[in-house]
TORZADREN-253209 format. One record per atom (N, C-alpha, C, O, CB): x negated, y, z. Coordinates in steps of 0.05 Angstrom, whole numbers, plus 5000, padded with zeros to 4 digits. Glycine has a CB too. Example, Ala and Ser with C-alpha at 12.3 -4.5 7.8 and 13.67 -1.06 7.14 Angstrom:
<nodes>
473648865156;475449105156;473649345156;471549345169;477449115181;474349555142;472749795143;474250015157;473250235161;471849885114;
</nodes>
This chain:
<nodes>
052432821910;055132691912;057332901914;059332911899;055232501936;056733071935;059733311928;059533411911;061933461908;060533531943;058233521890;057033731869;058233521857;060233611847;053633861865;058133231849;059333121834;062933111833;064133121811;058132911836;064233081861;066633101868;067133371860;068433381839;067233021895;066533571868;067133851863;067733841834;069933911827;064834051872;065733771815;065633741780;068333581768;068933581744;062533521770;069933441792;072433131783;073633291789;074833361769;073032791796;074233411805;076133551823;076433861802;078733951802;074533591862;074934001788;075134141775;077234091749;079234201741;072934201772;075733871742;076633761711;079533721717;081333881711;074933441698;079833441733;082733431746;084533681746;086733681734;082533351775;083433871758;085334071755;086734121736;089234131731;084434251757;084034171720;084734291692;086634051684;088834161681;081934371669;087033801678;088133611661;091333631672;093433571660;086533301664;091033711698;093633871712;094934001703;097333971703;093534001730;093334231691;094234471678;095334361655;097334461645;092134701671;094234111644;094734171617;096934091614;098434211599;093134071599;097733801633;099933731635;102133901643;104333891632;099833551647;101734021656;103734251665;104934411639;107234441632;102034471685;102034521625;103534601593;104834411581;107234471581;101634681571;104334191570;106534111564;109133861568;110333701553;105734131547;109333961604;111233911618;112734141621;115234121622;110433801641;111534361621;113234641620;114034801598;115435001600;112034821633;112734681572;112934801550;116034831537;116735031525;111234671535;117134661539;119934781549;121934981557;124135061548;120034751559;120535021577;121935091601;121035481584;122435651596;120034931641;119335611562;120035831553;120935921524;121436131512;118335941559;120735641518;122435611486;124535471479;125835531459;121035511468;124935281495;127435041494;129835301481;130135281456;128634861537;130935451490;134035531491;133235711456;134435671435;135435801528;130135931461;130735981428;130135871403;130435971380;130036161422;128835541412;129035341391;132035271380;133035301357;127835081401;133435161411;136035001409;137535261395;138535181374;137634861443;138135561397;139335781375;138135731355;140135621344;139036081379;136135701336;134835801323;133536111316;133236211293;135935701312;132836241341;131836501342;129136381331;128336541314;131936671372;127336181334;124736161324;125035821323;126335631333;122036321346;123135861304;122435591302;120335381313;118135481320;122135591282;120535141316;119435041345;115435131343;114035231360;120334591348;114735041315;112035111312;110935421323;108735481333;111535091282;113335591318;113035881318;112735891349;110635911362;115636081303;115035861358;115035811388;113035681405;112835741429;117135681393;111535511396;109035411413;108035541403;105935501414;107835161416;107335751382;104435871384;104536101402;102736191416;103235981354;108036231400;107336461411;107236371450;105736481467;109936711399;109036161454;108436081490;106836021490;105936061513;109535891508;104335891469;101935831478;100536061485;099436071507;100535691460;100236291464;099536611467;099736751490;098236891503;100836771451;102036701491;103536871527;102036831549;100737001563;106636731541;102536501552;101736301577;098236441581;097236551600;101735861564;097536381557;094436551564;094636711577;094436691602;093036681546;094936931563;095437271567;096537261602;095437391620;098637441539;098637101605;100437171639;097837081658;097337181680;104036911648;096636901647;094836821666;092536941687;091536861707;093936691655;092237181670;090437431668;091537731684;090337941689;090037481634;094237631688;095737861706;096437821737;098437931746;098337931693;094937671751;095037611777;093737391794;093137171784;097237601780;093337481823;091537231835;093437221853;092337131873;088237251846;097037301861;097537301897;098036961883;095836851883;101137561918;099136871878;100736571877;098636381874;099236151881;103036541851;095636431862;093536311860;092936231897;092536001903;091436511843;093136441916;091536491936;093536391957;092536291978;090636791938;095936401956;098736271964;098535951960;099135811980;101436401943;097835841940;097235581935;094935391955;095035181968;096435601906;092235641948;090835511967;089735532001;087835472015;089135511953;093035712003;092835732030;094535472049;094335412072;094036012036;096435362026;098035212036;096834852058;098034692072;099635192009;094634872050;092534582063;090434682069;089334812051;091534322043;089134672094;086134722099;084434472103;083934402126;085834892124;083634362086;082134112082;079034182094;077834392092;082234022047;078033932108;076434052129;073334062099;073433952077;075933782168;070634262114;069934252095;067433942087;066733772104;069134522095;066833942059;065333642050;067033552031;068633652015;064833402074;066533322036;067233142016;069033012026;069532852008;065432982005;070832972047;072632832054;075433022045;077632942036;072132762084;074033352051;076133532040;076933582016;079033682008;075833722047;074733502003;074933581971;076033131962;075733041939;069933771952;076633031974;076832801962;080932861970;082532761954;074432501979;081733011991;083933081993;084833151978;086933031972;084233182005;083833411961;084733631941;084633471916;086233521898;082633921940;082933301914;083533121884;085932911887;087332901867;080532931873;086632741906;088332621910;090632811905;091832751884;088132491932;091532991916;094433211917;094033251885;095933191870;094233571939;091233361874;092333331841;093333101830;095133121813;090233361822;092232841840;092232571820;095332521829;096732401812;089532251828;096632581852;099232531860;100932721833;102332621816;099632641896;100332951836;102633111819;102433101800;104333201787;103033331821;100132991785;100232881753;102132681747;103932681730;097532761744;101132461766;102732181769;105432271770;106932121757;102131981796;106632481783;109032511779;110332631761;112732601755;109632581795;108232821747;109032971719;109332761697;111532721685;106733191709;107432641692;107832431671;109332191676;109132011659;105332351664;111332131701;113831981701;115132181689;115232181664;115031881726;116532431706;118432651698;118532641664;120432571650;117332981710;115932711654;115032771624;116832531610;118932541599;111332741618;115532381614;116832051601;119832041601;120832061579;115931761623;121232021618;124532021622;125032291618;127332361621;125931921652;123132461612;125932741592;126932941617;128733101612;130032531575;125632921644;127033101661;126033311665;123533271666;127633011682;126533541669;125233801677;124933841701;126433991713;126434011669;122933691714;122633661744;120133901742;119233941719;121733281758;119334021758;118034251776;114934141777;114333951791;119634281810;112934291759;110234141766;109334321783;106934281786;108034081743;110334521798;109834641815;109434561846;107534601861;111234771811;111934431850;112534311866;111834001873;111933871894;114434351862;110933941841;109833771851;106333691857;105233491867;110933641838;105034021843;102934041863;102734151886;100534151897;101234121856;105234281900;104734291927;105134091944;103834121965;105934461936;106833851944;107833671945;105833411951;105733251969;109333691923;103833451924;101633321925;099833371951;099733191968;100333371902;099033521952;096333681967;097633642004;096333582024;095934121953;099633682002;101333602024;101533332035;101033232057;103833662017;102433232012;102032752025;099632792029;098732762052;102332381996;097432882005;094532822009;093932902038;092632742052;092632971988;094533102046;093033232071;094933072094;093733042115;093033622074;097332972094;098032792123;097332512124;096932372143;101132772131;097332472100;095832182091;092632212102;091232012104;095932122051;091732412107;089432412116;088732552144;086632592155;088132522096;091232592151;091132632175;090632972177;090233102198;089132442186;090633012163;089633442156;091833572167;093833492155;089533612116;092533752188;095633972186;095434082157;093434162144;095634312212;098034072149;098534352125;099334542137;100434562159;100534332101;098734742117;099135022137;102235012136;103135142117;097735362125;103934902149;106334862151;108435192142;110035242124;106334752184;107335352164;108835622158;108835772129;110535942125;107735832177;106735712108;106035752087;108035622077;110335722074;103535692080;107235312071;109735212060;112535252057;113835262036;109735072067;113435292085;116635412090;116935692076;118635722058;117335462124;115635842083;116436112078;115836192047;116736382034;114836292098;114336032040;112736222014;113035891993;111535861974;108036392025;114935702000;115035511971;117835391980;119835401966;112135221965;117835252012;120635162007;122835342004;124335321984;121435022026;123335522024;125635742021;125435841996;127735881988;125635982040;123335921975;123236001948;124335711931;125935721913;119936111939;123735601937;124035271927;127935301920;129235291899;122734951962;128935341952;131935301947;132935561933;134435531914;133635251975;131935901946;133436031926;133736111908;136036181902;133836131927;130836141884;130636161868;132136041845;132236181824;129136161870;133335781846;135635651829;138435781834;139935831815;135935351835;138935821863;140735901863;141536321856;143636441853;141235761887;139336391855;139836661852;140036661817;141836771805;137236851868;137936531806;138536511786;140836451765;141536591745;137436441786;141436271772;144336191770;146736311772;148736241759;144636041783;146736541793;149236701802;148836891777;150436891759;149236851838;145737111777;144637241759;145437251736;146837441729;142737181757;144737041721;145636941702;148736981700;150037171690;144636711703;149336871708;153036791700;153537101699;154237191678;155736571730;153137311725;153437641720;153037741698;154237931686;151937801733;150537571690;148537831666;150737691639;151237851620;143237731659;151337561638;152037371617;156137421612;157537441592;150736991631;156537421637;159937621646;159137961630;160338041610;160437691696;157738051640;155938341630;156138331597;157338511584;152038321640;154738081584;154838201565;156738081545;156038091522;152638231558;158937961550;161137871540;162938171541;163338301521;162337591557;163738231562;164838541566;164538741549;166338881540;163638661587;161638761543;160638961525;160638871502;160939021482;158139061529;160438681501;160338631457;163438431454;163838231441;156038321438;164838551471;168038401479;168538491447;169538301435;170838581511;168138781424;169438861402;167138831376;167038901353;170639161409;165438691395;162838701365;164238481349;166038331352;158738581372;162038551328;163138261302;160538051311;158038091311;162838381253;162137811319;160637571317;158937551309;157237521326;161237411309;158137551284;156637451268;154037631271;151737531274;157937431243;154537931268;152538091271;151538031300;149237951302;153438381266;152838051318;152138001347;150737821351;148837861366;154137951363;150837591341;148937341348;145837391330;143637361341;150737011338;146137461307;144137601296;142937771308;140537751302;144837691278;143437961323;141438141345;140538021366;138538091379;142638371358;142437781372;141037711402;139437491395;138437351413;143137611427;138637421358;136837261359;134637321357;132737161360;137137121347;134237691350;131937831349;130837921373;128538011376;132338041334;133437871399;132037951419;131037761433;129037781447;133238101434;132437511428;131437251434;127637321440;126137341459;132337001403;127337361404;124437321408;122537511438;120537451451;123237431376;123937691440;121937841464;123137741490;121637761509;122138211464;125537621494;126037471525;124237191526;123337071545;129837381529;124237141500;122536831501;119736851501;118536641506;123136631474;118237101498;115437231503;115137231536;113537121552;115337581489;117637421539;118137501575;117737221589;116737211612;121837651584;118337081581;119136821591;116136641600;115036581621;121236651565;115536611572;112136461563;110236721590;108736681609;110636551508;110836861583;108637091593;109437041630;107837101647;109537511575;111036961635;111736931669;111236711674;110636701697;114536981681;111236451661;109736231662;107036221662;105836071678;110336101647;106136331648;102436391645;102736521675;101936351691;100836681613;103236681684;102636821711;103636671730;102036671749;103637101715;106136491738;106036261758;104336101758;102636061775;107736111759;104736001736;103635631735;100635671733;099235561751;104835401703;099335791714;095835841710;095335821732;093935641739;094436101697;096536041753;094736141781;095735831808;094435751828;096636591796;097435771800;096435511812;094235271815;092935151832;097735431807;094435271795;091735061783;088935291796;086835231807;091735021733;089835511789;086635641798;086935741828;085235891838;085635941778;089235631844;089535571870;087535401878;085535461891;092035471876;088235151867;086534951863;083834861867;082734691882;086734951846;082735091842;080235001841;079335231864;077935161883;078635001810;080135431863;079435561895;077835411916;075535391926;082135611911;080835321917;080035151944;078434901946;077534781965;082435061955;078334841915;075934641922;072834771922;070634681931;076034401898;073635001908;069835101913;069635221942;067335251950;068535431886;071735301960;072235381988;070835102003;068635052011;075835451995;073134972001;071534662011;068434522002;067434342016;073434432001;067734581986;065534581981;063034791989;060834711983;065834551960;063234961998;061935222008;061335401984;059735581989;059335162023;062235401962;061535551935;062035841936;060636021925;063235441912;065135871956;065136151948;067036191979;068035991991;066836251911;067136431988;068436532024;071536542002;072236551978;066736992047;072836522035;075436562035;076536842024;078836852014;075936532060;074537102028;076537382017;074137461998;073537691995;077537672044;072237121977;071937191946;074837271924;077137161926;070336901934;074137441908;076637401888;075637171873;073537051878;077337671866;077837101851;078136861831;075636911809;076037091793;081636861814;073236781807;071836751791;072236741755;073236541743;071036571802;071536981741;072636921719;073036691706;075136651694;071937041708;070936511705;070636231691;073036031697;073635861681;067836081700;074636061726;076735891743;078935971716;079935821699;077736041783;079036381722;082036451708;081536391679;083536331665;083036791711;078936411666;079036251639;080436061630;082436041616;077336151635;078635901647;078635541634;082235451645;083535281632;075135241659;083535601669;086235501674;087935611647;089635491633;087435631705;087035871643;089636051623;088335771593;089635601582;088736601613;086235821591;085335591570;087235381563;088035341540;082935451581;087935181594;088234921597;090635011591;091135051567;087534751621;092935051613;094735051608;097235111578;099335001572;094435121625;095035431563;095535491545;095835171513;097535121496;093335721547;092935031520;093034781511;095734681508;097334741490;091534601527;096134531527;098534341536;101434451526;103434321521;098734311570;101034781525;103334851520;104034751490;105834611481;103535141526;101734871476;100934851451;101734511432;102134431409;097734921457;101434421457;101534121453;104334091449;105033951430;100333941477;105834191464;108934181460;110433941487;109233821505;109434031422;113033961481;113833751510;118233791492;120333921493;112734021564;116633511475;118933551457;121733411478;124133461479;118233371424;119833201495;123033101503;124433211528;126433101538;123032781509;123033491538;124833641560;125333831542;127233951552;123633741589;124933941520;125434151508;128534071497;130334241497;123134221487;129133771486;131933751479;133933731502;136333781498;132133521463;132733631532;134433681551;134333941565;135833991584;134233481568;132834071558;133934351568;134734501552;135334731557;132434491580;134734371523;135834611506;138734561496;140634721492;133934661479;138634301495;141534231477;143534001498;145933981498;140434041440;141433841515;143533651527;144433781551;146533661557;142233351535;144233931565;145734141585;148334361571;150434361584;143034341596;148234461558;150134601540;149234701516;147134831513;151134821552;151234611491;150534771477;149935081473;151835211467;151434711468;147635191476;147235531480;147935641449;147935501428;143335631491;148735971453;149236081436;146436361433;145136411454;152336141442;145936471415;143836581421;143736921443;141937071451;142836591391;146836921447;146837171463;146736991506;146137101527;150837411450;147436741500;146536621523;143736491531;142936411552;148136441526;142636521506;139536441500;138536751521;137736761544;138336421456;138836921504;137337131514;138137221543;136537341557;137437351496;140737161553;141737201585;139937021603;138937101624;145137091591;139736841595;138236591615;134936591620;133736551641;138736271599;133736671589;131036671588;130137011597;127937051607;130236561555;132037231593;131737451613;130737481646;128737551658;134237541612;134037351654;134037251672;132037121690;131237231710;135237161667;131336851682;128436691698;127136891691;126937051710;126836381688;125836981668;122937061671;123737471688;122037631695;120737041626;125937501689;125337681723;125237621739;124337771757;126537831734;126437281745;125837241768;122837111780;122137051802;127937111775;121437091750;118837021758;117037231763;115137171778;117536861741;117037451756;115737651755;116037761786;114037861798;116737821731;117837741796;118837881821;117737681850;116837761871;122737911819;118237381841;117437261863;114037291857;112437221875;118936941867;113137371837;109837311837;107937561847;105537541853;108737221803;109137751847;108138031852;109438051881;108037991900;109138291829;111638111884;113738181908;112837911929;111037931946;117738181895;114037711924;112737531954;111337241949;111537021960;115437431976;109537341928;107337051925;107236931918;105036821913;106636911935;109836811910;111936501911;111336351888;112036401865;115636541908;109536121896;109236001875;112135841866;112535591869;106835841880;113535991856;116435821853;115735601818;113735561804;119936141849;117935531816;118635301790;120535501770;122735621773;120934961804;118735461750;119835681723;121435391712;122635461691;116435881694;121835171715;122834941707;126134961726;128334921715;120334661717;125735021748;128334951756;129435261754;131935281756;128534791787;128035471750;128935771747;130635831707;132335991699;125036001752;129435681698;130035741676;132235541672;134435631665;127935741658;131935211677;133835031679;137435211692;139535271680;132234781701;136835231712;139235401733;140635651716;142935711717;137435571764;138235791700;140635991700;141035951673;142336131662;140236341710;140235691649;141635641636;143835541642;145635671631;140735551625;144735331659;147235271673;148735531681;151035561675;146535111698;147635701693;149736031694;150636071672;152735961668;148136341699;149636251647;150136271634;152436001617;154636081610;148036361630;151835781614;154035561603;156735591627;158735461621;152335191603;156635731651;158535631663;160535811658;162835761666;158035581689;160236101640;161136331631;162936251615;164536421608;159536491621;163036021605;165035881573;167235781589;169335911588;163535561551;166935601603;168335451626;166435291641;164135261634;170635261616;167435191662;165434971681;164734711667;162634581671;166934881710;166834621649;167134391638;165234381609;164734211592;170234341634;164534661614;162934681578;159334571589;157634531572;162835181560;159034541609;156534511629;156634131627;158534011638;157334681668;154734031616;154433681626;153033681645;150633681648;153033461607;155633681668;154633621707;152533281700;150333231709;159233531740;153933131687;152032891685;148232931688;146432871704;152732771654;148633051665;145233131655;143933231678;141933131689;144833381630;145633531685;144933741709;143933561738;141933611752;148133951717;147133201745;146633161761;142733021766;141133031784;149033051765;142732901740;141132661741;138732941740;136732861751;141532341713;138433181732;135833301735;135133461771;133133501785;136033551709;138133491772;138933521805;136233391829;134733481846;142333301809;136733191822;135932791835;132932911822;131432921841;138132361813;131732981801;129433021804;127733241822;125333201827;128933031782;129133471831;128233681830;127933531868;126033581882;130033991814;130533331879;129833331909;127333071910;125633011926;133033251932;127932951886;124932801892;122332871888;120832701899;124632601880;120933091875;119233131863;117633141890;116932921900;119533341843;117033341902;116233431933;114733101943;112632991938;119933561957;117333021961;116632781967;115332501948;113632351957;118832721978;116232471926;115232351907;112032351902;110432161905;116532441887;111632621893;108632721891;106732641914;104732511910;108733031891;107632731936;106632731961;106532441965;104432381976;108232911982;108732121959;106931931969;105131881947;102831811949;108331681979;106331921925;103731841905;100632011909;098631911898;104831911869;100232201921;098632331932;096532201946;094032191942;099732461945;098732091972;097831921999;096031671987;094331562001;101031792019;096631581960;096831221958;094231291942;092431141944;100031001940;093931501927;091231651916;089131621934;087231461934;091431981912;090131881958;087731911979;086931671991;084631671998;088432102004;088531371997;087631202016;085730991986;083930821989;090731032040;087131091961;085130971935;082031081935;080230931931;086531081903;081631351939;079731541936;077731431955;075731301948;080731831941;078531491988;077631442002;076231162006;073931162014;079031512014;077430932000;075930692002;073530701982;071230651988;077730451997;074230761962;072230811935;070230971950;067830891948;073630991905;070531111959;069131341972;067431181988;065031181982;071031561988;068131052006;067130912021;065030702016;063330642032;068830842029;065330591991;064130361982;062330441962;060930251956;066030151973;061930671949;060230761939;058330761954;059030841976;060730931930;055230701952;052930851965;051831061962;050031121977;051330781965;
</nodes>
């Protein structure tokens, strides 16, 4: 019976991942589709390529993930860890549906979180705070300031270039910020999901707490997620590419710079499983706020705003309403 849960709880993951690709698929091509630096086919092959590849360059944000719940061990713990997935899917595929670039990050921490008070589990509370919520709030906002600098920066400097040529280079550079980009997503988001399954082979007795990540885990996640990307996520790609501001391709490459340093830095430097969704969202808004404030649709921004404070809690009861689903099933099985 657990060897069977452990096997749901795996797969789940992965179907996590996949959604995540293309809930996040987006979130590293949207701005050099909406320029035309590449074209959208081109662009999913190469974020699909990346997403792999990033996946393969780190375990801290993997190990950060599955420190955040200590689910006791068996099957009651591993019926936890699948509920917190089935919660943050349920919430990805609302987000997905209405077009918003809500955080599947957040909303598998979010998950695993209802699941475990819904079940009565502590989360490791201090984890949470330090290493997702405080990353949670600044990372939009650093980004955002970032941005608008880097983007002030390079208005200054090509203040005497010719237009035309200018946007033409920054659509060539497009292509390697939008690599940078795909390639810092593969290294957040993958190592979550293989947070994940961590912790469900932990809860299961499969592997100790200071095992590293089993190659087959970092496979089959860079695999999954790479999928989904592949798959595409056409209707956040038009709201983050075109219904927030129209981008130009030298603000394409400020914004998609931008996030993917700031993913690189929170994933090495302090763990942080942060949201390449609200990192890349934010400092596209920097960059648009460089035209004027009014060149920015606060509408769009607000109504994605309203997703990013529900996701967390959202996830987490759909989580809860999982685990008390799981659990009876659980129960009534012989």
């Amino acid at each position: 019976m657990e060897l069977a849960i452990i096997i749901a709880v795996v797969v789940v993951a992965l179907v996590f991942d996949f959604t995540n690709g293309f809930h996040d698929a987006a979130n590293a091509i949207a701005t050099s589709v909406s320029t035309r630096a590449l074209t959208p086919r081109v662009a999913l092959v190469m974020a699909a390529v990346m997403n792999f590849i990033g996946a393969f360059l780190g375990q801290k944000v993997a190990h950060t993930v599955s420190d955040t719940i200590s689910p006791p061990d068996g099957t009651h713990g591993l019926v936890i860890v699948m509920a917190g997935l089935l919660g943050a899917i349920t919430w990805n595929l609302i987000t997905w549906y209405y077009g918003l670039p809500s955080s599947s990050s957040h909303a598998l921490i979010g998950g695993l979180v209802g699941a475990a008070v819904a079940a009565g589990v502590s989360a490791s509370w201090d984890v949470v705070l330090k290493k997702v919520v405080i990353p949670m709030v600044l990372s939009p906002l650093f980004a955002f300031s970032a941005a608008f600098l880097v983007m002030l920066a390079i208005m200054w400097i090509c203040r005497r270039a010719n237009p035309r040529k200018a946007n033409g280079n920054f659509r060539i550079a497009q292509t390697v910020s939008a690599a940078a980009m795909a390639l810092g997503h593969g290294l957040q988001d993958a190592q979550k999901t293989m947070g994940v399954i961590f912790l469900a082979l932990l809860t299961g007795g499969y592997v100790a707490e200071s095992d590293g990540l089993p190659i087959w885990v970092i496979f089959s996640a860079a695999a999954a997620i790479s999928l989904g990307t592949y798959s595409g996520g056409w209707r956040i790609m038009r709201t983050l590419g075109r219904r927030i501001i129209h981008l130009d391709p030298a603000r394409g490459f400020a914004s998609e710079s931008v996030a993917a340093s700031v993913l690189y830095t929170t994933a090495y430097v302090y763990e942080a499983p942060i949201s390449t969704t609200h990192t890349i969202t934010s400092a596209v808004m920097g960059v648009g706020a460089t035209k004027r404030l009014s060149a920015v649709r606060w509408g769009v921004a607000r109504s994605i705003l309203t997703a990013w404070v529900l996701t967390f809690p959202a996830a987490g009861l759909a989580a809860a309403v999982c685990y008390w689903i799981s659990h009876l099933l659980i129960e009534v099985v012989p």
